[in-house]
Each structure stands twice: as C-alpha cells, then as structure tokens.
N, C-alpha and C positions, 0 to 999 in steps of 0.2 A: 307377836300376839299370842305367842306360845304360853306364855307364861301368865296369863294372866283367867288363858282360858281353862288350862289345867286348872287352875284354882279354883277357878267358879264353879267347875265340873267335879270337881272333888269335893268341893262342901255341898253340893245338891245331890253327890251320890249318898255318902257320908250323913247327910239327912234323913234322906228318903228309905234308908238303913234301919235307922231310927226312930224313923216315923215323926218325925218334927220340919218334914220341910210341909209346906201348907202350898197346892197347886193355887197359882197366882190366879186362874180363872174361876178358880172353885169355890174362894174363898173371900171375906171383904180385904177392904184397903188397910183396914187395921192390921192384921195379918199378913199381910203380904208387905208392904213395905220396910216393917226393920228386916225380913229376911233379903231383901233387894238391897237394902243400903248395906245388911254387912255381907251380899257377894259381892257389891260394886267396892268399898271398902278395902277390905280384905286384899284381892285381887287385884288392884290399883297398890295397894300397898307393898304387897309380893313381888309382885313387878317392877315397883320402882326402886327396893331398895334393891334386887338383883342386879337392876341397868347400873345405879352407884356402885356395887360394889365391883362389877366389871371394870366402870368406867375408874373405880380408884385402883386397880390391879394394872389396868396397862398404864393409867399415869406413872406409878410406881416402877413397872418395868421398862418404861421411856424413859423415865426420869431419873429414876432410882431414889430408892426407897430410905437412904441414909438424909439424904436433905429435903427442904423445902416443905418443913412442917407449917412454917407460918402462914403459908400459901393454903392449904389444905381446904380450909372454911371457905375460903373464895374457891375453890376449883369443885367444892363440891356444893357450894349452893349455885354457882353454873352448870355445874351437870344436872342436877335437880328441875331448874329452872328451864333449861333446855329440852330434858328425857320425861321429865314428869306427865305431861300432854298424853305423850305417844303409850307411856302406859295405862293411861285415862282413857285413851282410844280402846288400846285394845279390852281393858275392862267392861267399857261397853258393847265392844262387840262380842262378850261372855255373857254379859248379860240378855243380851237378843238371844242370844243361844239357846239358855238357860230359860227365856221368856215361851220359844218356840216350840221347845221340847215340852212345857208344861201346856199349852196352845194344842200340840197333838192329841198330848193324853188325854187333858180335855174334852177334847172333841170325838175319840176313839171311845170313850165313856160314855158319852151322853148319847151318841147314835154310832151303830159300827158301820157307818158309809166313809169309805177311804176321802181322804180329799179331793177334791176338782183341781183344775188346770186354774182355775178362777183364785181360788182361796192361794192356793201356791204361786200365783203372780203377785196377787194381794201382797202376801206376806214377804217375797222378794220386792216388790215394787217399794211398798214401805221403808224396809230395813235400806235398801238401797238411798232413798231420799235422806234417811233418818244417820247413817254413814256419812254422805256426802257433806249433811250440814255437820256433824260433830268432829271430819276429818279437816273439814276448812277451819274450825273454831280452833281444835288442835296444834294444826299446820302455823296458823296465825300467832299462837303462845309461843311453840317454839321459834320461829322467826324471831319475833319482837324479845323476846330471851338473847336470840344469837346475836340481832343488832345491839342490842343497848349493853351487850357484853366486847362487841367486836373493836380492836383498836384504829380510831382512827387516822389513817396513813399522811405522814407529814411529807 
C-alpha cells in the first residue's frame, strides 16, 4: 500500500503547492472528481506497473532472462490479472486518506473546535466498512485470476 499512497500524497502535496488542488468538501462535485479520478488513476497505475515490473525481475532471475520470451504476454497478463486488485486496493485506501485530510481542513476552517471522539469513530467506522467491502471485491478478483490461471492436476 506503500506505493500507491506515496503517490496520492505527492500529487495533493504537489497541488496544494500550486494552488490547484480544490478541498473535496469545499468545493462542488464538478471539481472535485476529475482530481479524485486522476489520484485514484495515477496511483493505481504507479503501483501496478511497479508490482509487473518486480514480478517480471524475479521471473527473469528464476528463470532467466536469455529464454522464454514467448511466454512473456501470458506471464505478465497473469501477473496483471492477479496484482492489479491489490494495487486498486491500496489506491483506495490513498484515496480515504487524501479524502480525510481534506475532511480535517475542512472542518479546522469552518469552526476551530478540534474533533470529537464521535466524528473520529464516524470516520474509522466508515472507512473500516468502506475497506472491508472493497478488500472482499479485491481478494475475490485476485482469487478468480489465480483460479482460472491455475493448472489443473491430472
């Protein structure tokens, strides 16, 4: 999840630099969602070509790297199919991030009353539901990737 949050955090530092990131609560939905589709994007992008390009380094150093070009296309639209999810995951958990942090400002702007014990469950209780459904949907892609790629044993 490392990778994906760096990213997000780095184009909403890198914005707000700027002055072109637009607080998600401050602002209409016109505004705010192409900046949400290209952290989620981006960040999902980052991430999964990193996981390929790992996953094609140690093929290569398992494998080695002089043969089995043919194979390539297949080994790396099953790494895709398999790893893609999991950097889809963590993209969204950059995005909650990025969501929360604009949520604070937000709310440190409009009244300087710290948060409650209330509003900080709120917003763990949520994210936690909001995880659990996006980790299942996730978990379920890669599975169904690893089955319909797996050989079955004669």
């Amino acid at each position: 999840y490392s990778i994906p949050m760096t990213v997000a955090l780095a184009i909403r530092d890198g914005s707000q630099h700027l002055r072109r990131w637009w607080n998600i609560f401050e602002t209409t939905w016109t505004n705010a969602l192409p900046q949400v589709c290209f952290v989620l994007f981006a960040s999902c992008s980052a991430a999964t070509a990193i996981i390929l390009a790992s996953a094609f380094w140690s093929g290569g150093v398992i494998v080695g790297f002089s043969g089995g070009w043919e194979n390539l296309g297949k080994a790396l639209g099953f790494s895709f199919a398999y790893n893609a999810p999991i950097a889809f995951r963590g993209s969204l958990l950059a995005l909650i991030v990025n969501v929360l942090i604009d949520a604070w400002e937000a709310r440190s702007r409009s009244r300087p009353v710290p948060p409650t014990r209330l509003w900080s469950l709120a917003w763990g209780a949520g994210t936690a539901v909001f995880m659990a459904f996006a980790g299942g949907g996730t978990r379920l892609l890669s599975t169904l990737a690893g089955s319909l790629q797996a050989s079955v044993p004669r």
